[in-house]
Every structure is written in structure tokens, then in C-alpha cells.
DRENNUKOL-318076 format. One record per residue (C-alpha): x, y, z; residue in three letters. Coordinates in Angstrom, 2 decimals, padded with zeros to 5 digits. Layout:
! DRENNUKOL-318076
+---------+---------+---------+-------+
:      px :      py :      pz : kolfi :
+---------+---------+---------+-------+
:       X :       Y :       Z :   Ala :
...
+---------+---------+---------+-------+
! end
This chain:
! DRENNUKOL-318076
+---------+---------+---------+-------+
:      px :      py :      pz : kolfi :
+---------+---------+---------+-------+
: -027.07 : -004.46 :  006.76 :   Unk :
: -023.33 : -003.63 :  006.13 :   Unk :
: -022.27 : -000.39 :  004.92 :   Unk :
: -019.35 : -001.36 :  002.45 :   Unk :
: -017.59 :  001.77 :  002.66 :   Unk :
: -017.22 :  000.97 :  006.63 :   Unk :
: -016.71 : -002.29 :  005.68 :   Unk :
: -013.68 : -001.31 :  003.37 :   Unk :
: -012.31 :  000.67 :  006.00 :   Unk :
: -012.30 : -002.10 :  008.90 :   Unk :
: -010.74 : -004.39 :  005.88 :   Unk :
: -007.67 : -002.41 :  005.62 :   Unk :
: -007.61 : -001.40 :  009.15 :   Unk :
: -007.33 : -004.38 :  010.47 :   Unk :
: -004.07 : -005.90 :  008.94 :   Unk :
: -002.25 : -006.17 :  005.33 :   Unk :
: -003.42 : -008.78 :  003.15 :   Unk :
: -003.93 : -012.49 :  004.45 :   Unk :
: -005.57 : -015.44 :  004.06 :   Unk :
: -008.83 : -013.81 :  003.77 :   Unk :
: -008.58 : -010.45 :  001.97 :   Unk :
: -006.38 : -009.39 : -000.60 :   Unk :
: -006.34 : -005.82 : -002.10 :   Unk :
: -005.46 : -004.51 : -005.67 :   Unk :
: -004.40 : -001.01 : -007.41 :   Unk :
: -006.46 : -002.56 : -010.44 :   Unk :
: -007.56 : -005.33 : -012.18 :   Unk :
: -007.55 : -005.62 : -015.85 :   Unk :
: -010.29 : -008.23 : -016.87 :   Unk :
: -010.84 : -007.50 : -020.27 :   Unk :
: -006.15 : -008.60 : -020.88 :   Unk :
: -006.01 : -013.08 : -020.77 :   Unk :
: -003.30 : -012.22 : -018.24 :   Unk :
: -005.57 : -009.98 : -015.96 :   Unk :
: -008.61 : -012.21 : -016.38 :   Unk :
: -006.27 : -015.30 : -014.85 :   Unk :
: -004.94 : -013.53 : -012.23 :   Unk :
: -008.73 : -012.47 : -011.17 :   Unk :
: -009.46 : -016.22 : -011.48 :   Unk :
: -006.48 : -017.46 : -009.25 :   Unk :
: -007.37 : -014.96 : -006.92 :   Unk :
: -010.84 : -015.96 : -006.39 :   Unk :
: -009.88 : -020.06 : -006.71 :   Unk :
: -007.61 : -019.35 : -003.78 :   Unk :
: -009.80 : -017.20 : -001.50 :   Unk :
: -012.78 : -019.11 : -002.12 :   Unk :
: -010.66 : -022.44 : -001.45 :   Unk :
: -009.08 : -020.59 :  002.01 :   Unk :
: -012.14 : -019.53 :  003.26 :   Unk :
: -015.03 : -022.44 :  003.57 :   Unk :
: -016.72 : -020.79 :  006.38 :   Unk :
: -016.62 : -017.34 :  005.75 :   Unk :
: -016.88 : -014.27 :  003.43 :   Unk :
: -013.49 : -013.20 :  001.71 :   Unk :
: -012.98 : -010.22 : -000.02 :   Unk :
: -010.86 : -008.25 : -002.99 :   Unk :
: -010.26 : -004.46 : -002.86 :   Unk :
: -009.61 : -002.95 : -005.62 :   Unk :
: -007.82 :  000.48 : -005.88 :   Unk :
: -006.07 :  001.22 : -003.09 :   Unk :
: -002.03 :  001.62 : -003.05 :   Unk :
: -000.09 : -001.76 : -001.70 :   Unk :
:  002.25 :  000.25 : -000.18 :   Unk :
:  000.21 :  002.61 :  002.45 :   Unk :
: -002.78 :  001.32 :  002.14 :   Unk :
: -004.53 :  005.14 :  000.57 :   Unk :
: -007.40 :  004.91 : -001.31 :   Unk :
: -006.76 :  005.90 : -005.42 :   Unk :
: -009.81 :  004.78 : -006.45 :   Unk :
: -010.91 :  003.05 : -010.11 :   Unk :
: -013.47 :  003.39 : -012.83 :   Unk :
: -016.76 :  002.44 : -012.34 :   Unk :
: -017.01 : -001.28 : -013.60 :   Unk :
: -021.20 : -002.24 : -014.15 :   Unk :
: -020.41 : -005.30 : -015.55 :   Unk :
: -023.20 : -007.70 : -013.88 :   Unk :
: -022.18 : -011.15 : -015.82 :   Unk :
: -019.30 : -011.09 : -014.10 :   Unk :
: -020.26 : -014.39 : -012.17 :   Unk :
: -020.63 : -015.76 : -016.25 :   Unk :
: -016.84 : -015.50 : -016.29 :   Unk :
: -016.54 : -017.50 : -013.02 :   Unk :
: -019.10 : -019.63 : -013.77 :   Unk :
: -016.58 : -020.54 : -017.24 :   Unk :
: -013.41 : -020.85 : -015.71 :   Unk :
: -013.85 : -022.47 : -012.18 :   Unk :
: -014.98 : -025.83 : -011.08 :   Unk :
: -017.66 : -025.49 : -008.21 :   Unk :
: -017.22 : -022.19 : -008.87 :   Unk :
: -018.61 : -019.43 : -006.17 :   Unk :
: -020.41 : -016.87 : -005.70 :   Unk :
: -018.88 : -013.44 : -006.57 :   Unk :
: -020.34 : -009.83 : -006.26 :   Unk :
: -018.64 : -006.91 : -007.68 :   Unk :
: -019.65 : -003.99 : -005.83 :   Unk :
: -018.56 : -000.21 : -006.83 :   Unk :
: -018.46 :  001.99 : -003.28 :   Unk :
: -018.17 :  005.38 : -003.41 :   Unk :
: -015.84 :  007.46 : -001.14 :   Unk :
: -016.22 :  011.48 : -000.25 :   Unk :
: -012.12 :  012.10 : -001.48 :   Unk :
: -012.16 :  010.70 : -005.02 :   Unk :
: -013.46 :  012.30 : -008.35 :   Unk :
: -016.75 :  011.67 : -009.42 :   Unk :
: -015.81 :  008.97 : -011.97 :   Unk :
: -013.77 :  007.04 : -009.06 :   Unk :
: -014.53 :  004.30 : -007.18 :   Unk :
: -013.53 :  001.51 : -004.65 :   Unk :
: -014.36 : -001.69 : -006.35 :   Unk :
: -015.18 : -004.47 : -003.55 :   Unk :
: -015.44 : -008.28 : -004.60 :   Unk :
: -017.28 : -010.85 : -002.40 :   Unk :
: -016.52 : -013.96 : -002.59 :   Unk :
: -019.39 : -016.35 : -000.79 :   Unk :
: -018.21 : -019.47 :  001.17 :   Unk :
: -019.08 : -022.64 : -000.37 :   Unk :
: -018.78 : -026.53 :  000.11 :   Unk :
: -016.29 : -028.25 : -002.18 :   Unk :
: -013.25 : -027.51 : -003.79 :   Unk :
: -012.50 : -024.89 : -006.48 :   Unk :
: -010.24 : -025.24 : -009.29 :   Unk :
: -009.45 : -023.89 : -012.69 :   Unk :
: -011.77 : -025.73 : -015.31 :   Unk :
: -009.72 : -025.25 : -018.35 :   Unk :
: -006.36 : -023.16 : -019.25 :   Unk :
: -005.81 : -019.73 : -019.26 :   Unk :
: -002.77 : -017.71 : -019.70 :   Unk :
: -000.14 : -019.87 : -017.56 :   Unk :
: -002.46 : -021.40 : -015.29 :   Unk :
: -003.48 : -024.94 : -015.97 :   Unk :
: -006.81 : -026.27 : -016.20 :   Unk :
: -007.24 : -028.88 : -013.15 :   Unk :
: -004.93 : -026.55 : -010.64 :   Unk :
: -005.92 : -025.68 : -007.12 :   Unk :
: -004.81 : -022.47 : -005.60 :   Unk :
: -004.80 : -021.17 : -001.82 :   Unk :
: -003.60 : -018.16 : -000.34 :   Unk :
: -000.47 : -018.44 :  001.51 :   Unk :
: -000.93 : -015.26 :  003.91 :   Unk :
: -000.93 : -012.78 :  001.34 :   Unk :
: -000.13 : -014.89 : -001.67 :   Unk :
: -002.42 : -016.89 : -003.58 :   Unk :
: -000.25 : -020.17 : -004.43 :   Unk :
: -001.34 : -023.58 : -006.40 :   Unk :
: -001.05 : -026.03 : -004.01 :   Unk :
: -001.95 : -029.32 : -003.61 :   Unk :
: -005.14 : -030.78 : -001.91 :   Unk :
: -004.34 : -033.58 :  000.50 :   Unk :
: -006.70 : -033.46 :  003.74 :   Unk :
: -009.27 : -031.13 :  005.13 :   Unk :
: -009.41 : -027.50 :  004.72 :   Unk :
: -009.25 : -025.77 :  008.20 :   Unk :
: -011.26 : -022.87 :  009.23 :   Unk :
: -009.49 : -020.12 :  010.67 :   Unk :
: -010.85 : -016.91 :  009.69 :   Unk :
: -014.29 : -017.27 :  010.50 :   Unk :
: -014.82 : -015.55 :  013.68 :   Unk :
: -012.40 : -012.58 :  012.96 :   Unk :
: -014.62 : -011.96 :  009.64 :   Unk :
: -017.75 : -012.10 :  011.21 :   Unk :
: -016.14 : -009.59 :  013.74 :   Unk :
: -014.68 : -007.46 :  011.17 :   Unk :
: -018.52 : -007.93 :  009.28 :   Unk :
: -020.16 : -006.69 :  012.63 :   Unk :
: -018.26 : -003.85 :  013.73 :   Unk :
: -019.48 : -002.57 :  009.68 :   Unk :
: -023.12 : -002.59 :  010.19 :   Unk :
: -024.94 :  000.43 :  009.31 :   Unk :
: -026.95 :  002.71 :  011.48 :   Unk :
: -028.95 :  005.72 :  011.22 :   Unk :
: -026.47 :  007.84 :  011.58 :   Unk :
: -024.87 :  006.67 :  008.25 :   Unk :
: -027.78 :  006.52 :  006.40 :   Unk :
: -028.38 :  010.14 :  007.11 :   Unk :
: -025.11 :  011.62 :  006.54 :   Unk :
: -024.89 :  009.55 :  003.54 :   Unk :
: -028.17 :  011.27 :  002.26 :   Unk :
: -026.86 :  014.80 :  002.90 :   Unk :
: -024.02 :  013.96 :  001.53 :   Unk :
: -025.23 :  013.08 : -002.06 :   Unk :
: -027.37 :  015.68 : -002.13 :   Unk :
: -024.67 :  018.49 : -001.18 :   Unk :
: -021.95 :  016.53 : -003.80 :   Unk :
: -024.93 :  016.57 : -006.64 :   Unk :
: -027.04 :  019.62 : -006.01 :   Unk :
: -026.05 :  020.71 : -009.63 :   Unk :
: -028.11 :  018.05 : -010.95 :   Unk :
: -031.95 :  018.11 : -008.94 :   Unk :
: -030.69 :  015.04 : -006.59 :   Unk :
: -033.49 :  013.62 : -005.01 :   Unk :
: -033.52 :  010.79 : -002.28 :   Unk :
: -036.56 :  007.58 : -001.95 :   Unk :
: -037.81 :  005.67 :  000.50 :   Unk :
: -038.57 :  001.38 : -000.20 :   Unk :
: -040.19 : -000.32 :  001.61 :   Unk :
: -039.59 :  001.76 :  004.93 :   Unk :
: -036.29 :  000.76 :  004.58 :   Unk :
: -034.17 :  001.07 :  001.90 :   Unk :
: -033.31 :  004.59 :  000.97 :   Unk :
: -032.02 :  005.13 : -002.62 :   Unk :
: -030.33 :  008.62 : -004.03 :   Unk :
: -030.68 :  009.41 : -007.73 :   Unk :
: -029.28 :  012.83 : -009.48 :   Unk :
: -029.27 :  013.38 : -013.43 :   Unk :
: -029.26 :  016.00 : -015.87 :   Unk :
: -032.50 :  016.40 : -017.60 :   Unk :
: -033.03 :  016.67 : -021.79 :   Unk :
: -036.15 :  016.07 : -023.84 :   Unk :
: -035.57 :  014.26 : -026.47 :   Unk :
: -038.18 :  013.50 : -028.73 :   Unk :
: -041.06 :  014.06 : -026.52 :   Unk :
: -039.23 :  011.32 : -024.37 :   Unk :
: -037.25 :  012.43 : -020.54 :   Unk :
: -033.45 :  011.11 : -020.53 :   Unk :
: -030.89 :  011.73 : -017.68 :   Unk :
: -027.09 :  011.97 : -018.50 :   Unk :
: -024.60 :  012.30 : -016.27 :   Unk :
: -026.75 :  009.94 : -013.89 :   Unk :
: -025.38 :  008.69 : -010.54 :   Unk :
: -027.57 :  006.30 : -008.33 :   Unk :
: -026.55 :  005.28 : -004.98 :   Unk :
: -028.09 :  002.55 : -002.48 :   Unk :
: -027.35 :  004.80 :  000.88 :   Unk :
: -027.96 :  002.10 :  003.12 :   Unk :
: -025.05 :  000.27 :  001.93 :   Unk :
: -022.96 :  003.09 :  001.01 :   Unk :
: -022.83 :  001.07 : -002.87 :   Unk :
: -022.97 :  003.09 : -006.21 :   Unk :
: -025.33 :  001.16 : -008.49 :   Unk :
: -024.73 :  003.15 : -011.46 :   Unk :
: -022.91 :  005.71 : -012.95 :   Unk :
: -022.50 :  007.33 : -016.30 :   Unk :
: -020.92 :  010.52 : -017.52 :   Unk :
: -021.54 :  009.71 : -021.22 :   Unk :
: -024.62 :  007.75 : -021.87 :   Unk :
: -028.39 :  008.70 : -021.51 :   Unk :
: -030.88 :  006.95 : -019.14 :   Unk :
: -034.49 :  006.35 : -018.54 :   Unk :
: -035.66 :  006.28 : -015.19 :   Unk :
: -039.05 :  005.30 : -013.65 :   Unk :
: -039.99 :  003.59 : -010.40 :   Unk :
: -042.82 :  002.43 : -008.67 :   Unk :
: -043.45 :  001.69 : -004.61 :   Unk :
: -041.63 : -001.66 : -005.00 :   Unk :
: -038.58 : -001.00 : -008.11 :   Unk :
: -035.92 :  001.24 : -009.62 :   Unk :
: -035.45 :  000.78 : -013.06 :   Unk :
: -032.72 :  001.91 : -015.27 :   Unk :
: -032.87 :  001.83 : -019.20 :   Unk :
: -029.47 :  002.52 : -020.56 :   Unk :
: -028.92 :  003.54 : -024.01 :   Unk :
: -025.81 :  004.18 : -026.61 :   Unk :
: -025.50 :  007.13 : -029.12 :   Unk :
: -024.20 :  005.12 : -032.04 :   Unk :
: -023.61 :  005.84 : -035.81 :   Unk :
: -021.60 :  007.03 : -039.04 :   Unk :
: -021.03 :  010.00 : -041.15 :   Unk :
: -022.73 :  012.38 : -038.38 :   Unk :
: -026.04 :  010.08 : -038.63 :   Unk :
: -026.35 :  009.13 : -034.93 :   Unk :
: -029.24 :  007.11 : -033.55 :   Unk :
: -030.18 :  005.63 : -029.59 :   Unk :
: -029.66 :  002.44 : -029.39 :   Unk :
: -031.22 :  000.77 : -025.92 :   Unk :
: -028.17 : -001.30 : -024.09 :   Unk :
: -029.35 : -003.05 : -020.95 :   Unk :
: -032.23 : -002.52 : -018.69 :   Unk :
: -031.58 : -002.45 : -014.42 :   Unk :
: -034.47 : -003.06 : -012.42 :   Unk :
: -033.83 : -002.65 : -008.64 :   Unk :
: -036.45 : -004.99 : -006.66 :   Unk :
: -037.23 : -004.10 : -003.01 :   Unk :
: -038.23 : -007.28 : -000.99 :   Unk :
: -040.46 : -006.55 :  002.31 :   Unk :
: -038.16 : -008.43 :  004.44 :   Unk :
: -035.37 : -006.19 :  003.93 :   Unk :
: -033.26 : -007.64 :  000.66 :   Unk :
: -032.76 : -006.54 : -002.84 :   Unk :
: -032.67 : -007.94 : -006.09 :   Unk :
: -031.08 : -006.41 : -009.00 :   Unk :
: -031.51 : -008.16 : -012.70 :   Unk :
: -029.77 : -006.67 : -015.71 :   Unk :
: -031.48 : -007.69 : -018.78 :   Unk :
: -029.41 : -006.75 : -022.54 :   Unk :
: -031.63 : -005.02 : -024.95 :   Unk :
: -028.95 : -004.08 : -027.08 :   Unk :
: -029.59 : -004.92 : -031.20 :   Unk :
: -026.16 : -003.64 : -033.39 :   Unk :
: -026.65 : -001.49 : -036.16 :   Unk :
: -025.86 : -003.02 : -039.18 :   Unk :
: -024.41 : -000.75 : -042.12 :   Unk :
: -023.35 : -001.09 : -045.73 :   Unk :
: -020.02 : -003.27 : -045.99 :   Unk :
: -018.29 : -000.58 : -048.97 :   Unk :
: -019.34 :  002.17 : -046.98 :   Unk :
: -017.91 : -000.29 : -043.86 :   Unk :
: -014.27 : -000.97 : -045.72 :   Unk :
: -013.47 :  002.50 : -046.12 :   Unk :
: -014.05 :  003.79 : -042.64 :   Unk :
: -012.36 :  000.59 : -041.64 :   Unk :
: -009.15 :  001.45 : -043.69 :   Unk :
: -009.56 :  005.42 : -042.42 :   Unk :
: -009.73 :  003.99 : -038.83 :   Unk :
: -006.16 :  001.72 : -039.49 :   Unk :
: -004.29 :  004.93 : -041.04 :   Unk :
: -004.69 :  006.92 : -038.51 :   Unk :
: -003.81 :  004.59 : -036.05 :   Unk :
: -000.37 :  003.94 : -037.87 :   Unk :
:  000.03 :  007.47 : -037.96 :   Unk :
: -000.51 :  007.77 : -034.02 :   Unk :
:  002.09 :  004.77 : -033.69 :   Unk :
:  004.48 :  006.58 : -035.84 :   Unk :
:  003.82 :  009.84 : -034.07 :   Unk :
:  002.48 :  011.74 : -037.18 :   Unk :
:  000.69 :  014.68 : -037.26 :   Unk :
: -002.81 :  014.41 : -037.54 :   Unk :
: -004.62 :  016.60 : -040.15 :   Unk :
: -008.53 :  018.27 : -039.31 :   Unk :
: -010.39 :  015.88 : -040.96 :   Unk :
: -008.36 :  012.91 : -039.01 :   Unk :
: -008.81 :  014.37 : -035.54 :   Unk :
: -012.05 :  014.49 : -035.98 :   Unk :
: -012.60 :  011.36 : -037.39 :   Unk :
: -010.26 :  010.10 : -034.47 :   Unk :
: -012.93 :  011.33 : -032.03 :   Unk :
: -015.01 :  008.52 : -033.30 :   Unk :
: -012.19 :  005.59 : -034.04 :   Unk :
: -013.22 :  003.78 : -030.95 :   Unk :
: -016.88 :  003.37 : -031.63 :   Unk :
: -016.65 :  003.05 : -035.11 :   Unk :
: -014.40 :  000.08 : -034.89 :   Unk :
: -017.04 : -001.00 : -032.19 :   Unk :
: -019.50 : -001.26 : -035.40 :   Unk :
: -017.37 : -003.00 : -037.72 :   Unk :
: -016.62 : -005.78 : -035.10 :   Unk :
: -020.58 : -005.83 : -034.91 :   Unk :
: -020.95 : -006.21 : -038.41 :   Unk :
: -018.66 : -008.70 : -038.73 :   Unk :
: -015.15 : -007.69 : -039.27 :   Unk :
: -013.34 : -009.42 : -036.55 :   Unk :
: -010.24 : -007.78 : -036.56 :   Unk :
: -011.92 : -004.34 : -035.79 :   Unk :
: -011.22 : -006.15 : -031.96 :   Unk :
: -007.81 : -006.57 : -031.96 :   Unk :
: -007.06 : -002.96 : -033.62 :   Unk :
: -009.18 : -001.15 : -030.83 :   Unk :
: -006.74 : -003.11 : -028.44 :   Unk :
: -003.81 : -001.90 : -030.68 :   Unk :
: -005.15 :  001.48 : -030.12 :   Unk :
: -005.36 :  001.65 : -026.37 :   Unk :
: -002.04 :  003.40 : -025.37 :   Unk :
: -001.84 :  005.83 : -028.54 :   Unk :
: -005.57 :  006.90 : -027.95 :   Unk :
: -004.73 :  007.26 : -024.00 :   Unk :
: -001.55 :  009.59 : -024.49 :   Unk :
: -003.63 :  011.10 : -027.27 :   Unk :
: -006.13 :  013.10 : -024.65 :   Unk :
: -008.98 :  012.45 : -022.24 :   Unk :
: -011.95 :  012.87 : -024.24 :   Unk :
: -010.78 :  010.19 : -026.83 :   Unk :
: -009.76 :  007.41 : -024.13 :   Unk :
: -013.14 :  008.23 : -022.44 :   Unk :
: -014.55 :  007.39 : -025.64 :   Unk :
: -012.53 :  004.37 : -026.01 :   Unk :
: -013.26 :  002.86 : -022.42 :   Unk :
: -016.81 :  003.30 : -022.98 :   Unk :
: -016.59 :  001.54 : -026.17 :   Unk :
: -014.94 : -001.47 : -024.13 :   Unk :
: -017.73 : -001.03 : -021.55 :   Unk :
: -020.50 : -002.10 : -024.24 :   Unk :
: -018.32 : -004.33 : -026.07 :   Unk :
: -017.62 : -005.86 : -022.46 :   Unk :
: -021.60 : -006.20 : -021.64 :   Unk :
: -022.58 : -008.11 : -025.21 :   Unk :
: -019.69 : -010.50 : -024.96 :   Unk :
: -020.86 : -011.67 : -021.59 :   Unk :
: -023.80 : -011.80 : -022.70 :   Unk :
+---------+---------+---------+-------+
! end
């Protein structure tokens, strides 16, 4: 089994970016011209690389190669989006790997793309990029080209070298352990065994709510691969598991007016296989709220003059800051109950609510986080 932090390491040890790995400081999917880029990426590994695994990193400085980090992404359609823009499209795993050195709320993201037989191309127009158009990488550059005669393999053996000099070992698995338990002692970490095999490292805060046991600030971690499989600062969890599963039930504090409810999102369910695999399915539970349209309007208009007074640089007054604590997930319910441009203002929002403070652009990316899981869904 290969430990992806190792794995990471070897990448950008062994030379810059090429034919079969590129790296990234970040990658905005949710932005048409961040979403093509992704794709043209992808097209172009995917189309370099017929024998062999290539690979994205994402966060890590271009020019010396340190390790910055990103936000946890847990979006697990992500092979939806492929699956829409890409002819023969393949196989991609996101993977978020956590590394001793960055905050809490940091990760390396890691993209696999899977070797397939065929060509990939775009299936339809985005951004510049038109539908029909073949890319490849051109050492480090991913370039449309054209598709005139067989596609060579070159990369093969040093990925499968690169792959094999990342494999974990005991060693790793137990210094992994102690150190999750050391970084979340504050929050009763506890480790499990699957199937004699797998060892999996879950911490959360406890609360009773409602007779009922939720976790915040939950981290899990598969140790064996060195991967984080979920992470959450602001939203409650259930947790339960049995000899054979993990399972995750994720659920969003939503509401107006100070009248907050749980709403269930999506449900994680780890599955342990006895010839040492995994399976994990993601399953949306999520039902919006749906609220009186008057009472809808005037939070709506509220929401839009504060925002013009942010872009103007006005002074807020009490009542506005607080109700600017909410703005993000409050336009998050008017787009659910149908008032489409509630999208596009959030958007608007983004670099007023970001120079704002932290607490209300933590608000606002989870609000894109569940806005980001329904879509693809």
C-alpha cells in the first residue's frame, strides 16, 4: 500500500514538473476559468500517460518546491465533473494528505489520474477551451496538440519506481499513530484496527444534543496511507462503526431569525474488504429548508445592502455585523428556495467577506462547501 505523504515527497524529489506530474499552489474549481484549467490538466496527463499513474499536487510553492498547504476539499463527485467535460474520460481521485508542519485546517491535496485506453478530449466548451480539443503535456506544460500516430510510453517504469520506493511499512504506520494521537490528545483520539490491517485514527469533541452523541471539530485519518478522510472545524458528526465500516453522518446548522435546526448533509461509510482494499461511498441526505418568500425578500434585500456597503467601504452598524455573520448561509437558503441570484451575490461577496475577518470567510467557504456537494449531486 502507498503512503501518499511519502509518495508526495518522492514526487517532488525527484524532478520539477514533467510529462507525468504537475504541481499547483491551488486550484479554484468552483471559478469556469479554474474548472478548465483542472480539465486541461487532467486531458493532458491522462493523454501523456497510457501506461501509468500521473499525478497533480496541489499546494506547494512553484518556485522551491515548500509545502503551503490548502483547505480540505471532501468533494467526492468530483469524477461527476470529469465524467461531464471529458470524452473517455478517466479515472480521478482527489486525495487530502496531511503533513506534521501545516495548521490543522491545511492540507496537501493529491490527484490521481488512472491510465486508460483511448484518447481524452474536451466534450463540450468551457472557458477558452474548445469542445473536441486534445491536450498533452509538453514537459511541464499541458499544450492542445494534435493526435496523429501512437502515443509512446515513457514514464512507466520511472513511476512505478517512484510508486515503489513509497510503500508503507510498519514503521510508518506506527509513527503515524503516535503522531495523531500526540497532535489530537485535546480531543479523546482513539486509533482502530480493520480487518488486521487497516488502522484508522478518529478524534472529536463530544456534545449531547438531544439525547443524541455529535462530534465537532472531527478529524479522521486512514494511517496506513497517511490520507485525511475527513475534516471539519464547523459542522457536527455522527459516528458509529462496526468490525467491517466507518461511517460518517454529516450535518449543517441552518436557519433564520436565531431559529436554527440540523439538517443531515451526506453520509460516508468507509468499507473494509478482507483482501486488503477500501471502499468509500458518499451518499447526500441533504433536504433544504424551505421558508416564507416575504419573510425571504427582506433578508434577501438586508443581505444586498450590506454587501454594497462592504464594496463601498461603509461602516457597518450592530445590527449589520451581526446579521453579516450569517450573509453567507442565508443567501445559501434563498438560492435553495429559489432565488437564483442569491448565487451570483455570494460570489460578489467573496473578497469583501475575506478582507472582512476570518470567522465570516470561514463561514462563507463552508457555505460553498455544501452548495458545492448538492450541485454535484
Amino acid at each position: 500500500m502507498i503512503n501518499k505523504r511519502l509518495l508526495i515527497k518522492n514526487l517532488l524529489a525527484h524532478n520539477d514538473e514533467n510529462s507525468f506530474y504537475d504541481k499547483k499552489r491551488q486550484v479554484d474549481i468552483g471559478e469556469k476559468e479554474g474548472k478548465a484549467k483542472f480539465l486541461k490538466h487532467i486531458c493532458a496527463l491522462s493523454n501523456s500517460n497510457p501506461k501509468n499513474n500521473s499525478y497533480i499536487v496541489i499546494g506547494v510553492e512553484d518556485e522551491d518546491n515548500s509545502i503551503s498547504g490548502v483547505d480540505f476539499f471532501d468533494d467526492s463527485k468530483i469524477q461527476n465533473l470529469i465524467n461531464a467535460y471529458l470524452t473517455n474520460p478517466p479515472i480521478v481521485q482527489y486525495e487530502n494528505i496531511p503533513f506534521p508542519h501545516l495548521p490543522d485546517d491545511k492540507v496537501v491535496g493529491l490527484v490521481t489520474i488512472r491510465p486508460i485506453d483511448g484518447l481524452t478530449s474536451l466534450r463540450k466548451n468551457i472557458w477558452k477551451y474548445y469542445g473536441g480539443s486534445v491536450f498533452f503535456r509538453d514537459g511541464s506544460i499541458s499544450m492542445p496538440k494534435v493526435f496523429n500516430s501512437a502515443i509512446k510510453d515513457v514514464n512507466s517504469k520511472i513511476v512505478a519506481a517512484i510508486e515503489n520506493h513509497s510503500q508503507n511499512n510498519i514503521q510508518h504506520t506506527l509513527d503515524g499513530v503516535y503522531d495523531f494521537l500526540n497532535k489530537r490528545k485535546d480531543f479523546h483520539p482513539q486509533y482502530i484496527v480493520f480487518k488486521e490491517y487497516f488502522v484508522l485514527c478518529w478524534a472529536g469533541q463530544k456534545k449531547v444534543i438531544n439525547e443524541e452523541i455529535f462530534y465537532s471539530r472531527v478529524d479522521i485519518e486512514l494511517i496506513n496511507e497517511q490520507v485525511r478522510l475527513f475534516f471539519s472545524t464547523l459542522d457536527d458528526v455522527t459516528v458509529s462503526y462496526d468490525e467491517d465500516s466507518f461511517k460518517i453522518v454529516e450535518y449543517v446548522t441552518l436557519g433564520l431569525q436565531n431559529a436554527y435546526q440540523y439538517y443531515p448533509l451526506e453520509e460516508t461509510r468507509i468499507t473494509f474488504g478482507n483482501n486488503a482494499n477500501y471502499q468509500i461511498e458518499t451518499k447526500l441526505l441533504f433536504h433544504a429548508p424551505q421558508y416564507d418568500k416575504k419573510v425571504l425578500h427582506h433578508i434577501y434585500n438586508t443581505n444586498n445592502t450590506i454587501l454594497e456597503k462592504l464594496k463601498k467601504g461603509l461602516r457597518l452598524n450592530a445590527s449589520e455585523e451581526k446579521d453579516l455573520k450569517n450573509l453567507p448561509a442565508t443567501y445559501l437558503i434563498c438560492y435553495f428556495n429559489l432565488f437564483h441570484d442569491a448565487v451570483d451575490k455570494l460570489t460578489e461577496a467573496k473578497p469583501y467577506l475575506k478582507a472582512y475577518s476570518d470567522e465570516v470567510y470561514k463561514s462563507y467557504k463552508e457555505t460553498l462547501r455544501i452548495l458545492r456537494k448538492v450541485k454535484y449531486n
